[in-house]
C-alpha positions as CSV (number, residue, x, y, z in Angstrom):
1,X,-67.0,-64.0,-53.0
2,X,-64.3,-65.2,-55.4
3,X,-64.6,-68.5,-56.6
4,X,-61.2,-70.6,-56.0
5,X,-60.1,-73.8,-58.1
6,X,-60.6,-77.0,-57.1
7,X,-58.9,-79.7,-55.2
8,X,-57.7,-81.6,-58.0
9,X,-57.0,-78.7,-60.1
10,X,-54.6,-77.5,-56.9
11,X,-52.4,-80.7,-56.8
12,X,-52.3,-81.4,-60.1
13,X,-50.5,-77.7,-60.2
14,X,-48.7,-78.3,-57.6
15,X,-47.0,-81.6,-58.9
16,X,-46.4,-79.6,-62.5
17,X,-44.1,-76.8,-60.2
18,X,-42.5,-79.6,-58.4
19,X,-41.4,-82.0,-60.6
20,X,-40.7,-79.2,-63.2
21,X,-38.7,-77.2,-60.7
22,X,-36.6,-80.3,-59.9
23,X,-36.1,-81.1,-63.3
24,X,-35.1,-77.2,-64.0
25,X,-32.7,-77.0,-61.1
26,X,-31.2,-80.3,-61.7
27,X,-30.3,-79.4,-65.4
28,X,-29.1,-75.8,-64.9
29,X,-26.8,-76.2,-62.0
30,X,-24.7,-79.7,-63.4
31,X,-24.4,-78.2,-67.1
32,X,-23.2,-74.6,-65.9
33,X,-21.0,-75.9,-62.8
34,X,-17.9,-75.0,-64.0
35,X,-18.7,-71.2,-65.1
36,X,-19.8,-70.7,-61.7
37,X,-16.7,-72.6,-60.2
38,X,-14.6,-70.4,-61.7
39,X,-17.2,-67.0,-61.1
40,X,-16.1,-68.3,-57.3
41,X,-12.5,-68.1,-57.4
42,X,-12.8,-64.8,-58.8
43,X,-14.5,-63.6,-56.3
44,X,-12.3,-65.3,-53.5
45,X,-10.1,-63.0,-51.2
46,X,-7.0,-65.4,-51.9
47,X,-7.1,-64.7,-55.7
48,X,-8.6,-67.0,-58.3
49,X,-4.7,-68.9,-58.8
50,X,-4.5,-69.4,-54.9
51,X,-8.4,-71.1,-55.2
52,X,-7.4,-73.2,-57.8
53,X,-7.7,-71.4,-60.7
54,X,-8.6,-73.7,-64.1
55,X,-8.2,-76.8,-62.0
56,X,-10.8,-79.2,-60.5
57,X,-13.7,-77.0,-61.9
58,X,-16.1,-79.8,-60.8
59,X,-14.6,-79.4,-57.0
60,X,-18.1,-79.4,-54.9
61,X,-20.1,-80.8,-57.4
62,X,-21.5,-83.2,-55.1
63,X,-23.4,-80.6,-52.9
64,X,-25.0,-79.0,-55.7
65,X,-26.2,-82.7,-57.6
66,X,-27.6,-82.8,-53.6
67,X,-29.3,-79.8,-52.8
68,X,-30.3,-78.6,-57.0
69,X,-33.5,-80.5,-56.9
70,X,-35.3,-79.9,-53.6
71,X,-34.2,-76.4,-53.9
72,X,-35.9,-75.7,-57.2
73,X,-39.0,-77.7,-56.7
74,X,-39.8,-75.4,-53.1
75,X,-38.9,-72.5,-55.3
76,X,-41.3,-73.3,-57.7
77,X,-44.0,-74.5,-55.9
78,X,-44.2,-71.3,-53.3
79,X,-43.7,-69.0,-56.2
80,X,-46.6,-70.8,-58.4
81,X,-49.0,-70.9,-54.9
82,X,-48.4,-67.8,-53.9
83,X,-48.9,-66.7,-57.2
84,X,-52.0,-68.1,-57.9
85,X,-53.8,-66.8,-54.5
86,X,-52.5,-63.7,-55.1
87,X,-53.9,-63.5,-58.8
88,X,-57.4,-64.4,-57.4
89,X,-59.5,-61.3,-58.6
90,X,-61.1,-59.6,-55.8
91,X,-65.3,-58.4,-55.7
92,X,-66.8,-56.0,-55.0
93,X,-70.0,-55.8,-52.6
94,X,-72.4,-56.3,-55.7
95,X,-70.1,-59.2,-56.5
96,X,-69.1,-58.1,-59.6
97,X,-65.2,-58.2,-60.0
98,X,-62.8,-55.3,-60.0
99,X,-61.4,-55.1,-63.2
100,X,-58.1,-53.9,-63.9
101,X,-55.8,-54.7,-61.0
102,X,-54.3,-58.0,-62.9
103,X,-55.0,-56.5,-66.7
104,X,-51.8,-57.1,-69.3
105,X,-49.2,-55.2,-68.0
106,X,-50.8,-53.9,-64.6
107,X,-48.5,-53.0,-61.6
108,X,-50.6,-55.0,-59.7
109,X,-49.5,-58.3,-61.3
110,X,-46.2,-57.2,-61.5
111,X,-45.8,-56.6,-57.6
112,X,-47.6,-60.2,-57.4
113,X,-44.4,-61.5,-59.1
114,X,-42.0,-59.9,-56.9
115,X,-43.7,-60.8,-54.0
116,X,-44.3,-64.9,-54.5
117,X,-40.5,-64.7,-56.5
118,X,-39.1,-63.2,-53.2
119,X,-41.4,-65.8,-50.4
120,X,-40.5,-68.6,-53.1
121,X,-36.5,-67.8,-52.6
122,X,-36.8,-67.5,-49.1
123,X,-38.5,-71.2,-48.9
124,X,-35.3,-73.0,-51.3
125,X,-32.5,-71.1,-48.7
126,X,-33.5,-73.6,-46.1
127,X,-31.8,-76.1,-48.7
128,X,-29.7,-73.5,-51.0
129,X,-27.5,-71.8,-48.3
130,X,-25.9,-74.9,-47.0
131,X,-25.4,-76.8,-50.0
132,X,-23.7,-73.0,-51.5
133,X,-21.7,-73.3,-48.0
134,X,-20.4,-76.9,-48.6
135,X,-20.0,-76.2,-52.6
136,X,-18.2,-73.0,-52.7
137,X,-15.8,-73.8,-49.9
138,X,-14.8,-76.9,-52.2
139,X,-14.5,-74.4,-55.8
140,X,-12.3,-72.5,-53.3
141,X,-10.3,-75.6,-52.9
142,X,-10.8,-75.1,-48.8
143,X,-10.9,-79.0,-48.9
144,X,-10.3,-81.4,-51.8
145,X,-14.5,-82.3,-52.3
146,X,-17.7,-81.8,-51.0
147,X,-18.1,-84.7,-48.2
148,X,-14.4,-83.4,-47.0
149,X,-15.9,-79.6,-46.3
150,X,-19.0,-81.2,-44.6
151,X,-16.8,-83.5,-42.4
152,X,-14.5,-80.1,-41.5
153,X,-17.3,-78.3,-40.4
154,X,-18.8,-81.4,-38.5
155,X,-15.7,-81.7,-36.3
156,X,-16.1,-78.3,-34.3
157,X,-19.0,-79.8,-33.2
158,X,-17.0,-80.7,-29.8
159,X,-15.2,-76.8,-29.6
160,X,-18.3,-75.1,-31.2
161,X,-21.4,-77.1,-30.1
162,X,-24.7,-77.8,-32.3
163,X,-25.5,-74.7,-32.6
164,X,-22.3,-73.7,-33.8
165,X,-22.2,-76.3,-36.6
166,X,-25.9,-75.1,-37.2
167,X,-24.4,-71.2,-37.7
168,X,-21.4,-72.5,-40.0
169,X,-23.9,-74.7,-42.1
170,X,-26.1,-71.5,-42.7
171,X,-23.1,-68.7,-42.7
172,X,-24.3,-66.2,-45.1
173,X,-28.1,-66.8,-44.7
174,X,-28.9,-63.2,-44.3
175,X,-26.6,-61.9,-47.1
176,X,-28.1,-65.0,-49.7
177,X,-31.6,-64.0,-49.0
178,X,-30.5,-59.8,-49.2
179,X,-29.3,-61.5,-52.6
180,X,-31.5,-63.6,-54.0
181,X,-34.5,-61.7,-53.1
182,X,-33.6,-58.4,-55.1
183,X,-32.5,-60.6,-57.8
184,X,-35.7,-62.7,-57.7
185,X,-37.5,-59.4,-57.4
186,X,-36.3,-57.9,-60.7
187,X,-35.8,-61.8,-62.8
188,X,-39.1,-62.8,-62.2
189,X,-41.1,-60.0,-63.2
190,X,-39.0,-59.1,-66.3
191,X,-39.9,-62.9,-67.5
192,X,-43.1,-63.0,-66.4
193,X,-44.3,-59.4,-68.4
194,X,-42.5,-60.6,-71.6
195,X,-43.9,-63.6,-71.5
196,X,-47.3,-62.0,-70.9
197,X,-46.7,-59.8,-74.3
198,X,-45.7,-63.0,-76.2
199,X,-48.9,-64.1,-75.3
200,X,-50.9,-61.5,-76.2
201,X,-49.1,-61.1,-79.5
202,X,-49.7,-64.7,-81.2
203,X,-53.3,-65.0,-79.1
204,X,-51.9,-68.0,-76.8
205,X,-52.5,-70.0,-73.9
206,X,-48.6,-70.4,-73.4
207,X,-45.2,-69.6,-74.6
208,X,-43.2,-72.4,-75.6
209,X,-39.9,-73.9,-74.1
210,X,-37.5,-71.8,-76.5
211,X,-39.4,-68.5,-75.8
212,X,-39.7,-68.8,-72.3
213,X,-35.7,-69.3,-72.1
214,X,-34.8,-66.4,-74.2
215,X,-36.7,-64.1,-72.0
216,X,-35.1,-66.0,-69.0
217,X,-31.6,-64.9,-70.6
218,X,-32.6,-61.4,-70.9
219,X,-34.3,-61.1,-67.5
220,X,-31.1,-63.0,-65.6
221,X,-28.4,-61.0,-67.5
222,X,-30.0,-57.5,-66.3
223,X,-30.5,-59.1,-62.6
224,X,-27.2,-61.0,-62.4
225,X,-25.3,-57.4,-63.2
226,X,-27.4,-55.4,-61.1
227,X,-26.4,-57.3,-58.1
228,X,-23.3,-58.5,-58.5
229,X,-22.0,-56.4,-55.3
230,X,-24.2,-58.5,-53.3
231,X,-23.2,-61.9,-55.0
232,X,-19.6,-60.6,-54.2
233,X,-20.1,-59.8,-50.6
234,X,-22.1,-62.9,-50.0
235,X,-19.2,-65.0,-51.5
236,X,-16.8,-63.2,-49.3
237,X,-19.0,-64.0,-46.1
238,X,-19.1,-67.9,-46.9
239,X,-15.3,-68.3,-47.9
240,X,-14.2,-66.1,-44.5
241,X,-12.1,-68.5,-41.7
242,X,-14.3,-66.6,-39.3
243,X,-17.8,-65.3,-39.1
244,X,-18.5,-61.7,-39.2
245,X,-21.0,-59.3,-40.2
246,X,-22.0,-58.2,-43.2
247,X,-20.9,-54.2,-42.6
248,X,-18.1,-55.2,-41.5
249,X,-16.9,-57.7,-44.6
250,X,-17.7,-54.4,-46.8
251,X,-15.6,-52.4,-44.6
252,X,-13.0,-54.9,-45.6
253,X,-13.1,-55.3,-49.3
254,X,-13.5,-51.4,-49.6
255,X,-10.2,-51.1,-47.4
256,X,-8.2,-53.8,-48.8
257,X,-9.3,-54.3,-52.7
258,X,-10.9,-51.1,-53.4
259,X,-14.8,-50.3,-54.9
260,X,-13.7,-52.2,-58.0
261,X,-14.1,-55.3,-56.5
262,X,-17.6,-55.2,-55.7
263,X,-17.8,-55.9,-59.3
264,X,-15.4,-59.0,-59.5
265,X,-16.8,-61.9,-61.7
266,X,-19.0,-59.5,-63.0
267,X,-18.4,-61.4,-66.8
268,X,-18.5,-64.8,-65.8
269,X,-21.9,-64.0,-63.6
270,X,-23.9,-62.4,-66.7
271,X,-22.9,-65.5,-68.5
272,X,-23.5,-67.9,-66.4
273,X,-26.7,-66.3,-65.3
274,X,-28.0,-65.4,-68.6
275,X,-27.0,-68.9,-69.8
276,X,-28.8,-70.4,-66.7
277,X,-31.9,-68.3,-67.0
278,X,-32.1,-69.5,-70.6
279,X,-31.8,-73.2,-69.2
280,X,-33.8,-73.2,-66.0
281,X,-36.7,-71.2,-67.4
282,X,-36.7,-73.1,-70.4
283,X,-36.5,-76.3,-68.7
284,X,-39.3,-75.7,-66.6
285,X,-41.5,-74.3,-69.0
286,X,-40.8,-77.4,-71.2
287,X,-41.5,-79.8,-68.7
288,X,-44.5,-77.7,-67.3
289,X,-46.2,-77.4,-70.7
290,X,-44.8,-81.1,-71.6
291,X,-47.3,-82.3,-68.0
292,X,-50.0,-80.1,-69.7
293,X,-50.5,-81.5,-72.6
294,X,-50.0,-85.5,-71.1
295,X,-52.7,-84.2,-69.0
C-alpha cells in the first residue's frame, strides 16, 4: 500500500497553493488590465471604436480586483491536490513500486498535469465566469463600471426571475470551461516538463521565481494562440444582448465577419498571455518557494 503524507504536511501545502495562488492572481490580473481591456474591444461585435476604444482601459476593474484572488487560490489548490494524489506511485502485489509511470518526462505525469490543470479550472469558474461577465461587459463600455453592469443585470430579476439572473451571471459558462480547459490542458504541462528539465539539469529541488516565469511565457504564448478561436467566441457569447448557443454565435461570426475573425485579438492575447504567464507563474513560484524556505 502506498504510503501518503501526513496531516501537517497536507495543510501546510495547501496554505502554500492558497495564499500563493491569491497573491499570483491578484498581481497578474491588476498589472495586465488594460492589454486585456483592449484584447476585449477587439474582439467585440460593435468594433473596438464603438466599445471604447483607448478610453477608460481600467472600465471593470473592480470585478476583476473582486473575483482575482478567490479564483486563483481554488485554481491552485485543486490543481496542487489533485496533483499530488495523482502522483502517488502505485505497488504492486509484492509491494514493491512500479517504476516508471511518473519517471522525468513520462506521459504518465504529463496526463497528471492536464487532468488536475483542467479539474483546477473548472473549480475557479464558479468565481471566474461571473466576475469575466460583469468585467468585460464594462471594457465593452455596456455600462460606465463594474457595480453599474451588476445592478443592470440585477434589475430583470422581476421580468426574468432568479434563475434568470443566475443564467446571465454565468452566460458563457460552457464556452469559458471549453476554453480554459484546452488551454489549461496544453499551459500546464508545457510548464510543468520544462521546469522538470531545469531541474534535472542544475540537480535541484526547485526552479526559482525568474525561471519558472519564463517558461510560463513560453507555455502561455503557444496556448493563448492555439485557442484564440475559442477566447473569441466566448467573448462574443458574454457581450451578446441575448443568450444563444454556442453553434449558433459561430454560425454568426462565420456569416457576418468571415473565418478571419476567429482570430481577432490574436496579438494583444499572446502578449498579454505570455506576459501574464511570466507574472502569475512567477509570482506563485516566488511566493511558494518564499513559504518554503520561512518554513
Amino acid at each position: 500500500m502506498s504510503s501518503s503524507s501526513p496531516p501537517s504536511s497536507n495543510t501546510t501545502s495547501f496554505t502554500r497553493a492558497l495564499l500563493a495562488g491569491a497573491l499570483a492572481g491578484t498581481t497578474v490580473d491588476l498589472s495586465l488590465y488594460p492589454i486585456d481591456t483592449l484584447k476585449t474591444r477587439l474582439q467585440s461585435s460593435t468594433g473596438f471604436a464603438a466599445s471604447g476604444g483607448f478610453r477608460g482601459i481600467y472600465a471593470g476593474v473592480g470585478s476583476a480586483l473582486i473575483g482575482s484572488a478567490p479564483g486563483a487560490a481554488l485554481f491552485f489548490v485543486t490543481y496542487e491536490g489533485i496533483k499530488s494524489q495523482l502522483q502517488v506511485l502505485p505497488t504492486g502485489g509484492n509491494g514493491q513500486e512500479l517504476a516508471g509511470r511518473h519517471a522525468p518526462g513520462s506521459l504518465s505525469k504529463s496526463v497528471d498535469h492536464m487532468l488536475a490543470a483542467s479539474a483546477g479550472e473548472v473549480a475557479a469558474c464558479a468565481v471566474r465566469v461571473p466576475t469575466e461577465v460583469i468585467k468585460q461587459r464594462a471594457q465593452a463600455a455596456q455600462q460606465p463600471s463594474s457595480i453599474a453592469v451588476l445592478r443592470f443585470i440585477l434589475a430583470q430579476r422581476p421580468s426574468i426571475g432568479v434563475l434568470g439572473v443566475w443564467r446571465e451571471m454565468y452566460r458563457g459558462w460552457g464556452i469559458t470551461i471549453m476554453r480554459e480547459v484546452p488551454f489549461t490542458a496544453i499551459q500546464f504541462p508545457l510548464w510543468e516538463s520544462m521546469k522538470a528539465w531545469r531541474r534535472r539539469k542544475l540537480a535541484q529541488s526547485e526552479v526559482s521565481a525568474l525561471e519558472s516565469g519564463a517558461f510560463g511565457s513560453v507555455a502561455g504564448a503557444v496556448a493563448a494562440a492555439l485557442t484564440t478561436p475559442l477566447d473569441v467566441l466566448k467573448t462574443r457569447l458574454m457581450l451578446a444582448e441575448k443568450k444563444q448557443s454556442a453553434a449558433s454565435m459561430v454560425v454568426e461570426i462565420w456569416k457576418v465577419s468571415g473565418p478571419r475573425a476567429f482570430l481577432a485579438g490574436i496579438g494583444p492575447r499572446i502578449m498579454w498571455i505570455s506576459a501574464g504567464g511570466a507574472i502569475f507563474l512567477g509570482t506563485y513560484q516566488w511566493a511558494h518557494n518564499s513559504m518554503v524556505d520561512f518554513a
